[in-house]
C-alpha positions as CSV (number, residue, x, y, z in Angstrom):
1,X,18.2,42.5,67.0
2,X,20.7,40.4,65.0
3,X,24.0,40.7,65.6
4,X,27.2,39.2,63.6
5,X,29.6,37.4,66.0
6,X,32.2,35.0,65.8
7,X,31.1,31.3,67.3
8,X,32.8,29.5,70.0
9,X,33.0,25.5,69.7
10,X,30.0,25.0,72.3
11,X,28.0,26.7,69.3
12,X,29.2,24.2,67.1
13,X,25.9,22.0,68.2
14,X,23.2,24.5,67.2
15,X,25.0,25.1,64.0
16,X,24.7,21.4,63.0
17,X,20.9,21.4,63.7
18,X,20.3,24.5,62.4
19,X,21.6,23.3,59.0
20,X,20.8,20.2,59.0
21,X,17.8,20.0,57.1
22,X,19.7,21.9,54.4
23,X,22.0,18.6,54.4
24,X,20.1,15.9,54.5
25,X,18.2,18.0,51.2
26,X,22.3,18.0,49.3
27,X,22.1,21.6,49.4
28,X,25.2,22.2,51.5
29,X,27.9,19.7,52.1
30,X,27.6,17.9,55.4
31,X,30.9,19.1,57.9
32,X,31.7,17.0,61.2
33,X,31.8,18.3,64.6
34,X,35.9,18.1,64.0
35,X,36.3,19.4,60.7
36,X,33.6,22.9,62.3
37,X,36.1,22.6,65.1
38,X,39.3,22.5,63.2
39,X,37.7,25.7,61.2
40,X,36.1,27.7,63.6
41,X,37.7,30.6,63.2
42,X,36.0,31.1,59.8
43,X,32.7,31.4,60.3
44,X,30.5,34.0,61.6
45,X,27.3,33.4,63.0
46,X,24.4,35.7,63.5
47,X,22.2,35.4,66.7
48,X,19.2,36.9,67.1
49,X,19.4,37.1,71.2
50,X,21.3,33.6,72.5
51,X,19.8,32.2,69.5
52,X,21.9,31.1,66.4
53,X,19.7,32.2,63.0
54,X,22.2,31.5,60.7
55,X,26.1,31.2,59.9
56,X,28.8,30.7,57.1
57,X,32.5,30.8,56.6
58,X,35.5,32.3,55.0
59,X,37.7,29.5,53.3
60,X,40.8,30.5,52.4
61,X,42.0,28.4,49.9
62,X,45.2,30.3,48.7
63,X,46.8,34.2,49.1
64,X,44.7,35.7,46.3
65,X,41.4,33.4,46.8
66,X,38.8,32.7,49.4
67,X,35.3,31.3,49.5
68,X,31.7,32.0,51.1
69,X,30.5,28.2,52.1
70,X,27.8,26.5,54.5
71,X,25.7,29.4,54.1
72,X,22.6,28.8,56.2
73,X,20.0,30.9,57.8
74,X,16.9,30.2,59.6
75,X,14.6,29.5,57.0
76,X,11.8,31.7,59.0
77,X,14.4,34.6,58.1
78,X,15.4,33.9,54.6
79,X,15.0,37.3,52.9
80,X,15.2,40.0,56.4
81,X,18.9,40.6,55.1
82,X,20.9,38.1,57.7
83,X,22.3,36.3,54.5
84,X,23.7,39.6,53.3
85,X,25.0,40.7,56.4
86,X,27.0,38.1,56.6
87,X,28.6,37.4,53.6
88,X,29.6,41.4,53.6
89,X,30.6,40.7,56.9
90,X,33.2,37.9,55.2
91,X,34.1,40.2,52.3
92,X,35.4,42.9,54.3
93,X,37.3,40.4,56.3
94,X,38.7,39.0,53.2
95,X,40.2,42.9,52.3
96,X,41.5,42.6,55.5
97,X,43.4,39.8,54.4
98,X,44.1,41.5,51.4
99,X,42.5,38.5,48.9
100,X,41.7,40.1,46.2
101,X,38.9,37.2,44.9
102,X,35.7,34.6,46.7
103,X,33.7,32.7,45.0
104,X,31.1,30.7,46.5
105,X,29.4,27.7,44.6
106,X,25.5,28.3,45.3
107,X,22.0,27.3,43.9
108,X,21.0,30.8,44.9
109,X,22.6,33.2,42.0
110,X,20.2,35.9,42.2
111,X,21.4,36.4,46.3
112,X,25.2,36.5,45.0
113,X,24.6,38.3,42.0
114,X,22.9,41.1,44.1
115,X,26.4,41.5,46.5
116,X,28.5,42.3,43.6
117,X,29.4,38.2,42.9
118,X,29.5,37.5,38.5
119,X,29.1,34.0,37.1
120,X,32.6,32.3,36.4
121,X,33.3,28.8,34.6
122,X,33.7,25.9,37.0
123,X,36.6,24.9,35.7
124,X,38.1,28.5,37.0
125,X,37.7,26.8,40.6
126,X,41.0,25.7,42.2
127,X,41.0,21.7,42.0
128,X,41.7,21.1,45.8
129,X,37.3,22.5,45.8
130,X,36.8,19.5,43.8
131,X,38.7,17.3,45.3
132,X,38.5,18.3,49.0
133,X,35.1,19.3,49.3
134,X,33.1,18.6,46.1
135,X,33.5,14.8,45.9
136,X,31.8,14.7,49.2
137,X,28.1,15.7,47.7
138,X,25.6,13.4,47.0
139,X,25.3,15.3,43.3
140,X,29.1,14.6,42.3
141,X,30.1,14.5,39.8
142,X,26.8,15.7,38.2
143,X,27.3,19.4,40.0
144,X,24.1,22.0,39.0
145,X,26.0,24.8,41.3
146,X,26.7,28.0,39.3
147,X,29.9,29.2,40.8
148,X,30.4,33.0,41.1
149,X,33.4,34.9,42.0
150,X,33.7,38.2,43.6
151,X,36.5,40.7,43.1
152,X,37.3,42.9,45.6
């Protein structure tokens, strides 16, 4: 049985190996121990038993606007509905925040699309993404993400 549960740093660990592969690929950013750490309390993981099967996070980047990143799961579960129960998870936390928008910045716009999510241009994206995160990737500045925004 999977359940949705917020990580504590000793998880921290697991959820580098876990997405690691995805990483090393340049399909999600790499994040440090430290910068998991300093952000901790905006993921969720799901855990199937004591094992971690997946995770992402709720970035808040301003009052009105949050964003779905690192979104991993065990690629032996892709498509079992863990990915969607956690990034419904993160939209009802966002309500309870009262942000009224997330976007997320994917290669998998049919998963998005399906949880309400609608294509936006790039350029709609706050600049501290680009700068903070996006310059990071091995892909920058040539980006092939489709960015999609839900509003809630």
């Amino acid at each position: 049985m999977i359940t949705l549960v917020k990580p504590k740093p000793k998880d921290i660990k697991n959820m580098q190996e876990l997405v690691a592969p995805e990483v090393a690929s340049g399909v999600i950013l790499p994040r440090s121990d430290d910068e998991i750490s300093t952000n901790i309390r905006s993921y969720i993981i799901a855990k199937d038993g004591d094992k971690i099967v997946g995770f992402c996070a709720l970035h808040i980047h301003a009052p009105d606007l949050a964003e779905i990143r690192s979104l991993i799961v065990d690629k032996n579960l892709r498509g079992s509905g863990i990915g969607s129960m956690m990034v419904n998870a993160l939209l009802k936390e966002a309500k309870e925040y009262e942000i009224s928008r997330v976007f997320t910045l994917t290669y998998q716009r049919r998963f998005f699309e399906k949880l309400g999510f609608k294509e936006i241009p790039k350029s709609e994206l706050p600049a501290q993404k680009i700068w903070a995160d996006c310059i990071k990737c091995k892909h920058f500045p040539v980006c092939d993400e489709i960015a999609l925004i839900h509003n809630l």
